[in-house]
Every structure is written in C-alpha cells, then in structure tokens.
C-alpha positions as CSV (number, residue, x, y, z in Angstrom):
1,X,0.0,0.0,0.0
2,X,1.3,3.9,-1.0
3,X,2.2,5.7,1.8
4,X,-0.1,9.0,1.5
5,X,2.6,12.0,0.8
6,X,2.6,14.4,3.6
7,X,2.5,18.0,3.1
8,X,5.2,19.9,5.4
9,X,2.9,21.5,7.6
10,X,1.7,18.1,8.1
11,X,5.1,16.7,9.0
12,X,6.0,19.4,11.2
13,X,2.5,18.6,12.5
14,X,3.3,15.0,13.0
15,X,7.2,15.3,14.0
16,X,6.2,17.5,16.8
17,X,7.9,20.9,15.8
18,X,4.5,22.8,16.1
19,X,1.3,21.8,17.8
20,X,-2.1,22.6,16.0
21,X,-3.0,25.7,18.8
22,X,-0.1,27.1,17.7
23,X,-0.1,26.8,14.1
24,X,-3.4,28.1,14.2
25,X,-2.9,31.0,16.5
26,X,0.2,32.2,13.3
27,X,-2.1,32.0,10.5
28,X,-4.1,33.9,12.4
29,X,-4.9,37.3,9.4
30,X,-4.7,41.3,9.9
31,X,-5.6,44.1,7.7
32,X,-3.5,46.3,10.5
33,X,0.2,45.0,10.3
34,X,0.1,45.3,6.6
35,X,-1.5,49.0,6.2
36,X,1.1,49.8,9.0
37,X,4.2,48.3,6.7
38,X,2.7,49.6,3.8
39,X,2.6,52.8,4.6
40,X,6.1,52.9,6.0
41,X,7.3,50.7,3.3
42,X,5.5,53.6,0.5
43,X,7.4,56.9,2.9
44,X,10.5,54.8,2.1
45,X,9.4,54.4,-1.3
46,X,9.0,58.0,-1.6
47,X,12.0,58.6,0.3
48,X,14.2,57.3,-2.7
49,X,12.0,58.8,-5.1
50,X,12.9,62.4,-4.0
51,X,16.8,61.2,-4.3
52,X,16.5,60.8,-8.1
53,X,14.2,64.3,-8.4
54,X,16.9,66.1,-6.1
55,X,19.8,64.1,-8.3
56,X,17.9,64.9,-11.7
57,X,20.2,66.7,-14.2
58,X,23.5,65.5,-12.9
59,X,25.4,62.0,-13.3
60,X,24.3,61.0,-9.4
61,X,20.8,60.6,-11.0
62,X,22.4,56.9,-12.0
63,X,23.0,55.9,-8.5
64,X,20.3,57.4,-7.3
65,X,18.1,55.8,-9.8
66,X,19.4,52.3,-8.9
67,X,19.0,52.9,-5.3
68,X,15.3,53.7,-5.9
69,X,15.1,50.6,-8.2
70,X,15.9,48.3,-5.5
71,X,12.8,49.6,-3.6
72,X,10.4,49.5,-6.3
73,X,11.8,45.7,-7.2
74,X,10.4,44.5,-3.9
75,X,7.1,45.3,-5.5
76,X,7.3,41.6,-5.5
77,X,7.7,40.9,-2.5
78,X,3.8,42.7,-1.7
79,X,2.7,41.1,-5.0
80,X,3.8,37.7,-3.3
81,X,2.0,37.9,-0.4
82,X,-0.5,39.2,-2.3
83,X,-1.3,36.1,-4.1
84,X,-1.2,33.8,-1.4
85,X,-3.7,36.2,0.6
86,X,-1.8,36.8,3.5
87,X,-1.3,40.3,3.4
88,X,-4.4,41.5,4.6
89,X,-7.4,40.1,6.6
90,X,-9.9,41.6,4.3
91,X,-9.5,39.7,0.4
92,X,-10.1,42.0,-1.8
93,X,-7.4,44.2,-0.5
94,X,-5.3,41.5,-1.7
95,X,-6.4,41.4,-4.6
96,X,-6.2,45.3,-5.2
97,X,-2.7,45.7,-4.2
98,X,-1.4,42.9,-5.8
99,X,-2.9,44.0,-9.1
100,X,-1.5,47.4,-8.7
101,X,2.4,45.6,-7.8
102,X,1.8,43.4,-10.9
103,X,1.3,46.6,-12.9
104,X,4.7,48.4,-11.2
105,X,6.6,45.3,-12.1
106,X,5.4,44.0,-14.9
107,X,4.2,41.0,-13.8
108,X,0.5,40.1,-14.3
109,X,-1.3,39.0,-11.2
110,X,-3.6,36.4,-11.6
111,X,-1.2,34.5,-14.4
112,X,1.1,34.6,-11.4
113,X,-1.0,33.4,-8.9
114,X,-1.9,30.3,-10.4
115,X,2.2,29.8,-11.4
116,X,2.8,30.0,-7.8
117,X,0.3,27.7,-6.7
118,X,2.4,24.9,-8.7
119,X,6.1,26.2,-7.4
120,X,4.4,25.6,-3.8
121,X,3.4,22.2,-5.3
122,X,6.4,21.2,-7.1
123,X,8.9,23.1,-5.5
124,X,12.6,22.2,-6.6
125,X,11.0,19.3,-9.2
126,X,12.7,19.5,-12.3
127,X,10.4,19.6,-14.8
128,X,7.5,20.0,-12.8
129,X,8.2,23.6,-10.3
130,X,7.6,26.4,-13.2
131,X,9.5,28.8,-11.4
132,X,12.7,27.0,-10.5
133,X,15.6,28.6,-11.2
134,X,18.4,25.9,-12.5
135,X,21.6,25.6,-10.8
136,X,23.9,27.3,-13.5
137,X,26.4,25.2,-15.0
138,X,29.2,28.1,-15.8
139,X,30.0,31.6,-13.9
140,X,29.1,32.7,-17.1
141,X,25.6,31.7,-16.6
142,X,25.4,32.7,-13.1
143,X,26.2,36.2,-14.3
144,X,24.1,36.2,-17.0
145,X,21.1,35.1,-14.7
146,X,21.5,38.0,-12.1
147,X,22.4,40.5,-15.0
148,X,18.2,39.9,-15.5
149,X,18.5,40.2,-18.9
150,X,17.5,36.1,-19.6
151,X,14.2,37.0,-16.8
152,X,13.2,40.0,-19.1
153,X,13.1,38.2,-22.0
154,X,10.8,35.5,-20.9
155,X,8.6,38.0,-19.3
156,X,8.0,40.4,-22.7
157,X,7.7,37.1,-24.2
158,X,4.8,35.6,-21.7
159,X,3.2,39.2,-22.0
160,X,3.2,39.2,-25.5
161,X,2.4,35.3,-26.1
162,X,-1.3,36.0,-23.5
163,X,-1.8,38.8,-25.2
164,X,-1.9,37.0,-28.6
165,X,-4.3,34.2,-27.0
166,X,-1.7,31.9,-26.8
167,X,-0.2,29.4,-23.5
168,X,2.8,27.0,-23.4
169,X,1.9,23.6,-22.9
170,X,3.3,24.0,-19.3
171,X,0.9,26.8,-18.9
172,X,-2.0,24.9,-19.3
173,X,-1.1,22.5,-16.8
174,X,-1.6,25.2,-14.3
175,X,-3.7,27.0,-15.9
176,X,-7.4,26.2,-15.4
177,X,-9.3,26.2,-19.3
178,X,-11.7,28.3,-17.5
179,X,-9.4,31.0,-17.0
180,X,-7.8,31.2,-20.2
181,X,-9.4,34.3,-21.5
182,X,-9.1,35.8,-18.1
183,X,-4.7,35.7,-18.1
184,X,-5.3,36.5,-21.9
185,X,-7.5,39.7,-21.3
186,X,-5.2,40.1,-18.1
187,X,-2.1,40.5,-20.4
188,X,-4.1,42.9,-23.3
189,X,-5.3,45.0,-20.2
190,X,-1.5,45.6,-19.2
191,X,0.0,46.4,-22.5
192,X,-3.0,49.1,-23.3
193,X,-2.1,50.6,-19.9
194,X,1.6,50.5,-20.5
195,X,0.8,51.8,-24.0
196,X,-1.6,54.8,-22.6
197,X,2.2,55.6,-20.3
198,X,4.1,56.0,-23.2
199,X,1.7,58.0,-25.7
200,X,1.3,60.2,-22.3
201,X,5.2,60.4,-22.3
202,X,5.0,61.2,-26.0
203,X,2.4,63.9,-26.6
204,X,2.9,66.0,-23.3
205,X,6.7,65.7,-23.1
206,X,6.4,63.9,-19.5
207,X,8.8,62.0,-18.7
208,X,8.6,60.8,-15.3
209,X,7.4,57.3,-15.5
210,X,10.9,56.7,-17.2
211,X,13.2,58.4,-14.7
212,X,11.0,57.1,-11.3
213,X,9.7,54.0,-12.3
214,X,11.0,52.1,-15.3
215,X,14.4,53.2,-15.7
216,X,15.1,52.2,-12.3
217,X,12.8,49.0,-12.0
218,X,15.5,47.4,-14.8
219,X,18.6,49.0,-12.7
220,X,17.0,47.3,-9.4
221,X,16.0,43.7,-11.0
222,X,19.4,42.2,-10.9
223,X,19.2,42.7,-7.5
224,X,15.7,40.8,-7.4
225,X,17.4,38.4,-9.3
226,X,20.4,38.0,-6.8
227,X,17.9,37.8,-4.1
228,X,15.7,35.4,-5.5
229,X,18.4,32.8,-6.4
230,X,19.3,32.4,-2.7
231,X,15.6,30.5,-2.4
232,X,16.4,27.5,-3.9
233,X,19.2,27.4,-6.0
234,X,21.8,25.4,-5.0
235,X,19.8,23.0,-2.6
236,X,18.9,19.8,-3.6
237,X,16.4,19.1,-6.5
238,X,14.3,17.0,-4.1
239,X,10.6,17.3,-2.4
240,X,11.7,17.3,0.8
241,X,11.4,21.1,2.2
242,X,13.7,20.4,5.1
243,X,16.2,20.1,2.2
244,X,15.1,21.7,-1.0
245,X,14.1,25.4,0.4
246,X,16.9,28.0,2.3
247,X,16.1,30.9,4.7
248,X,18.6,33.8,5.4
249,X,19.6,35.5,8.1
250,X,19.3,39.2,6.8
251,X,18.8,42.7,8.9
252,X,15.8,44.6,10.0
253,X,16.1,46.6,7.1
254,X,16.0,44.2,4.9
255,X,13.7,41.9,6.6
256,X,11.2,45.3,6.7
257,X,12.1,45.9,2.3
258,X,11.4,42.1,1.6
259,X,8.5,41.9,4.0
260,X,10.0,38.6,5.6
261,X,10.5,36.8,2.4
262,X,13.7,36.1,3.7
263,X,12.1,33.6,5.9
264,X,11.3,31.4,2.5
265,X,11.7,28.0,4.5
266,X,9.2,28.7,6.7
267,X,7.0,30.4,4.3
268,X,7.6,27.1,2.0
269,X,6.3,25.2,5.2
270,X,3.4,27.0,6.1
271,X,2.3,29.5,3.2
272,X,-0.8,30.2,4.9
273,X,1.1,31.9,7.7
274,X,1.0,35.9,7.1
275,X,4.4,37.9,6.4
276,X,4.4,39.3,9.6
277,X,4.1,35.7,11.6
278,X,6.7,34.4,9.6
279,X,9.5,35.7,12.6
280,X,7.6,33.4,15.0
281,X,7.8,30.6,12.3
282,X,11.0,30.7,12.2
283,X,11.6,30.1,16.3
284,X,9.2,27.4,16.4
285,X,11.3,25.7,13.6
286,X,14.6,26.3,14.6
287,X,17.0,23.0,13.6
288,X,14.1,22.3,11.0
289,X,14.5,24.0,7.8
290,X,17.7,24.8,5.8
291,X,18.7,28.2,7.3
292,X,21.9,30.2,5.9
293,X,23.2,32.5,9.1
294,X,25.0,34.4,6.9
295,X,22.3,36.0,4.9
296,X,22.0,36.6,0.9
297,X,26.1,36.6,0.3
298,X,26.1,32.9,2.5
299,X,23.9,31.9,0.0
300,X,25.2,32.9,-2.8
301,X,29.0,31.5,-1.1
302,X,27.2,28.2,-1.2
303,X,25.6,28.5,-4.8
304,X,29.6,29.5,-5.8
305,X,31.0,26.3,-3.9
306,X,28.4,24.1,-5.5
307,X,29.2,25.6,-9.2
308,X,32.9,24.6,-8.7
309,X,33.0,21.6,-7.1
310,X,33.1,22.7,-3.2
311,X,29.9,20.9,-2.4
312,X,27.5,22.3,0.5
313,X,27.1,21.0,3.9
314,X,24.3,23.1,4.7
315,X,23.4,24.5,8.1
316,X,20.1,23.9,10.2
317,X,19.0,26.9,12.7
C-alpha cells in the first residue's frame, strides 16, 4: 500500500515541531500590520523617489536611480504575499494591491497566482516547479542570470504570447481552461495601460514614469534576481522542504524591504502563515529548515561552492 505523501505542515505537524493551537494562532490574518508596513514601506518608497528628483540633471541621477530601483523591485515581494492572501485580513485588498504591484513590475497578477500555486506544489522538481531557477552550469551563466536580462526576455515574451491568445503547454497545466481568456484579457489589459504611459510620455513631453519608475525597475531587477536565487538554487532538486528550500539571516532593514520573504523555508512550510508571523515561524522551527546564518552573500558562497565543485554542507537553525 502507498504511503499517503505528507505536506510539510503536516510533517511538522506530525514530528512535533508545532502543535495545532499554535499553528493556528500564526495563520491567524490582519488588515493592521500590513497597512502599517505599507505605509512605511511607500514613505520609504517616496524617500528614494525624491533622491532621483533632487539628483535629476546631474550623473548622481544613475546611483540614485538604482538605489530607488531596489525599492520598487520588492514590489514583488507585496505582489507575493499578495497572491497567497496573507497580506491582509480583508481579500479583496489582496487582490487590489497585488494588481496594482503586478502593474509596477510588470508582472500580471492572476497569471502569477496560479504559477505559484504549482512552485508551492512542485517546488525544486525539475520539470515540474515552473518557477525553478536551475543551478547554473558556468560563472558565465550565473552572471548572466542576475544581470536579468534572460528573466526580461521570458517575461515580454509571456506578455506578449497571452496577449496573442496563446499558452505554453506548461501553462495549461496550471492554468485552469476556464481562465484562459481571463490571463489573456489580463495580459491585453496591461500592454493598453503600458501603451496609454508611453503615448502620455509622447504627446505631453512627460517623462517621469521613465526616470521614477521604469528606468530604475530594470537598474534594481538584478538585484531581485540575486535575491531570488538564494531560495532555492543550489539546494537539492528533491521534495523534501527540510532540504530543498533555504532561509537567510538578513537585517531589520531588509527583513522590513522584503516583507520577511527572507524567511522562505518557513514560508515554503506553512504558506498560509502571514508575512508578519513568519518571525515566530522561524523560532518554532529552529533545527528544521535549511537556514543560511550568513544571509543573501552565504547563500550565494554556497551556490559559488556548488558551481565549482566545493559541495554544500548546509546548516540547520
């Protein structure tokens, strides 16, 4: 007889890292922490923005650009929260942001929810995770991955492909039929709004949207990129989430930019739990999950040993 496969939660559940009061009392939902962070998070936001106006007409508009670009990448990190509903208590504030992140960075909400749904399910599968990131073979591919250039490519290309009526094979096997049109009309709707941005741009000689928005969401996205390889890439191509899934060790600051997403063990365990539980996660499961103490450059230490032969221990909190 098949041994029925256990979701983490469930072996956590089971091994006796969490008891059930207390997994319940951490998914427990807020509309307050989140319109607290997000309000910071948009000051900070507007913080950076007001170093490229001051910088505007001089060369430290580059810098300053990039700087603000690293701000508006973690768009994603709302949008990601976003999608598994854990943001806020109250769904169709979900919903609204999320939209409104997939619109800052270009990446289309619902088509990413239900692509996310199967990287929870099929998380470091070969062949099966659609968002896995594989373990470069070269340097050269390591550095063309966080250069983003590979990332934007497939995105115009997915944008452009729904908005033709057209999925991937791999698409429709997470893709319900019944929401076909929807990701299609999805995509259409974000190229006419894009295209309204430009023609604005063009006919009233306003250039803004370039110099605070998209100019610096390409500058920041090879950070994303950076960040987002520490996840998974380098762990082992296996279901098991004790293994397969890393957390790092980063500071307040960053934990407050990336809204805990550097807690992507725990998150991987329990998705359900809200961003702002995730802290408490993380005790409960200390010597459980994959945890690198030495935060995104650890990670990316380890992802440089295993390209060149060093091999990976790995560390447990």
């Amino acid at each position: 007889m098949t041994e029925p496969v256990l979701t983490p939660i469930t072996q956590a559940l089971n091994d006796g890292v969490l008891t059930r009061a207390e997994l319940k009392a951490l998914m427990r939902r807020s509309d307050r922490p989140a319109l607290i962070h997000l309000a910071l998070w948009l000051m900070l936001l507007g913080a950076t923005g007001t170093l490229v106006w001051a910088s505007l007409g001089t060369l430290w508009v580059w810098p300053a650009m990039f700087v603000h670009g690293i701000v508006v990448v973690h768009f994603f990190s709302i949008q990601h929260e976003c999608v598994h509903y854990t943001v806020f208590r109250t769904r169709w504030l979900n919903d609204l942001v999320g939209y409104i992140c997939g619109l800052v960075i270009i990446l289309p909400n619902r088509f990413f929810r239900y692509e996310h749904c199967d990287h929870h399910t099929y998380t470091q599968l070969t062949g099966e995770d659609p968002e896995q990131i594989p373990m470069p073979k070269t340097l050269g591919e390591y550095l063309w991955y966080i250069s983003s250039v590979p990332y934007w490519r497939a995105k115009f290309q997915e944008l452009g492909r729904h908005a033709a009526g057209r999925l991937t094979e791999v698409e429709r096997g997470f893709i319900p039929k019944e929401e076909h049109h929807t990701i299609f009309l999805e995509a259409r709707l974000m190229l006419a709004f894009y295209a309204s941005i430009l023609l604005a741009c063009v006919v009233f000689d306003w250039w803004a949207p370039l110099w605070f928005w998209l100019i610096p969401l390409f500058l920041g996205e090879p950070v994303m990129r950076f960040i987002r390889m520490t996840e998974h890439v380098g762990r082992p191509a296996i279901r098991d989430m004790k293994e397969n899934t890393r957390s790092n060790m980063v500071s307040a600051p960053m934990r407050f930019l990336c809204w805990n997403m550097n807690y992507h063990a725990e998150h991987h365990y329990a998705s359900s739990v809200p961003y702002h539980a995730l802290p408490r996660l993380h005790d409960k499961l200390k010597g459980y999950v994959h945890v690198e103490e030495e935060g995104y450059l650890g990670a990316h230490r380890e992802i440089l040993r295993h390209l060149f032969g060093g091999g990976s221990e790995g560390r447990r909190a």
